[in-house]
C-alpha positions as CSV (number, residue, x, y, z in Angstrom):
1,X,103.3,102.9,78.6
2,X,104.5,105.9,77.4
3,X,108.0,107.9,77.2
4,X,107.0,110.2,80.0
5,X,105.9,107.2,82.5
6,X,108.9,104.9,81.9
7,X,111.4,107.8,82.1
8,X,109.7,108.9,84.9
9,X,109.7,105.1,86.2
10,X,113.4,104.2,85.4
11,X,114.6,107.4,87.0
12,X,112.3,107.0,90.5
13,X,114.2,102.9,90.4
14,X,117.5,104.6,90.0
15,X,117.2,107.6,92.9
16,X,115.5,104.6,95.2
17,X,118.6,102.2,94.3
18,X,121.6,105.0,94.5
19,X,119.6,106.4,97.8
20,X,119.1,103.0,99.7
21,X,122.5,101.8,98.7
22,X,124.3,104.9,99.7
23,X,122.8,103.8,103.4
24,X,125.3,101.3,103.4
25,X,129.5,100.5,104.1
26,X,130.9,99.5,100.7
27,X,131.8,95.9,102.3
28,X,129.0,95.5,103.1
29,X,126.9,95.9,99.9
30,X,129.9,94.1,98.0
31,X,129.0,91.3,100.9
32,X,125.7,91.2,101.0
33,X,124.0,92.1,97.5
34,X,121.7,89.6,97.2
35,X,119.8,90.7,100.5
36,X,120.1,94.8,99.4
37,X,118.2,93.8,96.6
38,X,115.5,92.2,98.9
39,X,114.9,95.2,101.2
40,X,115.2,97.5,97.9
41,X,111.9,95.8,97.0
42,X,109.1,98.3,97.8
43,X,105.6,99.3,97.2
44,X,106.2,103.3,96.7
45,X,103.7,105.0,94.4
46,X,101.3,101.8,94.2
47,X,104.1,100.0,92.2
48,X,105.4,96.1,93.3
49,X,109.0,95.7,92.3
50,X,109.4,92.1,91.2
51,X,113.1,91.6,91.3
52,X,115.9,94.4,91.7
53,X,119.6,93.0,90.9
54,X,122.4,95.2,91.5
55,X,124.8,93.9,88.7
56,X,127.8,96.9,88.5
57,X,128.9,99.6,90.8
58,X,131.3,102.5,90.4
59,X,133.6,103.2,92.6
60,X,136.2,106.0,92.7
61,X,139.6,105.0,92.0
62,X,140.4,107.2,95.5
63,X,138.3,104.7,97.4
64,X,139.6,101.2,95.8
65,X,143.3,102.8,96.7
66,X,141.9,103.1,100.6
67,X,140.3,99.4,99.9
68,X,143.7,98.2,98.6
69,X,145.8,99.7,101.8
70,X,143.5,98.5,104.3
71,X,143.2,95.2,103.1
72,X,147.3,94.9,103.0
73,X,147.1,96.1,106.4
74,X,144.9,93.8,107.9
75,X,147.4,90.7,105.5
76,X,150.2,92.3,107.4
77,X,148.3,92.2,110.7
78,X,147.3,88.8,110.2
79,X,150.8,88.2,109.0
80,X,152.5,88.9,112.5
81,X,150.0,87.4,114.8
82,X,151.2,83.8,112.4
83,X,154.8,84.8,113.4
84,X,154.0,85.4,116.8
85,X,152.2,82.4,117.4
86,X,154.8,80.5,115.7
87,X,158.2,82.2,117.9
């Protein structure tokens, strides 16, 4: 192949990937990666993609903080509803 086709190849994978995984709730791709990389597979331009694995992910330090809180909430949550049971 040449420079042009697998720039032009690599760049086309990465729009797909960065547009099909923006479709989803952050949970959810952390949850479910193995089938995102299944319905990623497509057939666009006359191309078969074999495998797609989506190994690393950036997130902004804003949205881990939000992560953080809401998963101390719901421990908190879960905390009373023990408590309450337990009175």
């Amino acid at each position: 192949m040449t420079h042009a086709v697998e720039t032009s190849t690599s760049q086309f994978a990465q729009i797909t990937l960065r547009s099909d995984l923006g479709k989803h709730e952050l949970d959810k791709m952390l949850a479910e990666r193995e089938k995102l990389n299944r319905d990623i597979q497509t057939d666009a331009w006359g191309i078969k993609i074999a495998n797609v694995e989506t190994k690393h992910m950036d997130i902004d330090e804003s949205i881990i903080l939000v992560i953080a809180r809401q998963t101390e909430a719901e421990h908190e949550r879960h905390t009373k509803v023990i408590h309450a049971e337990l009175c």
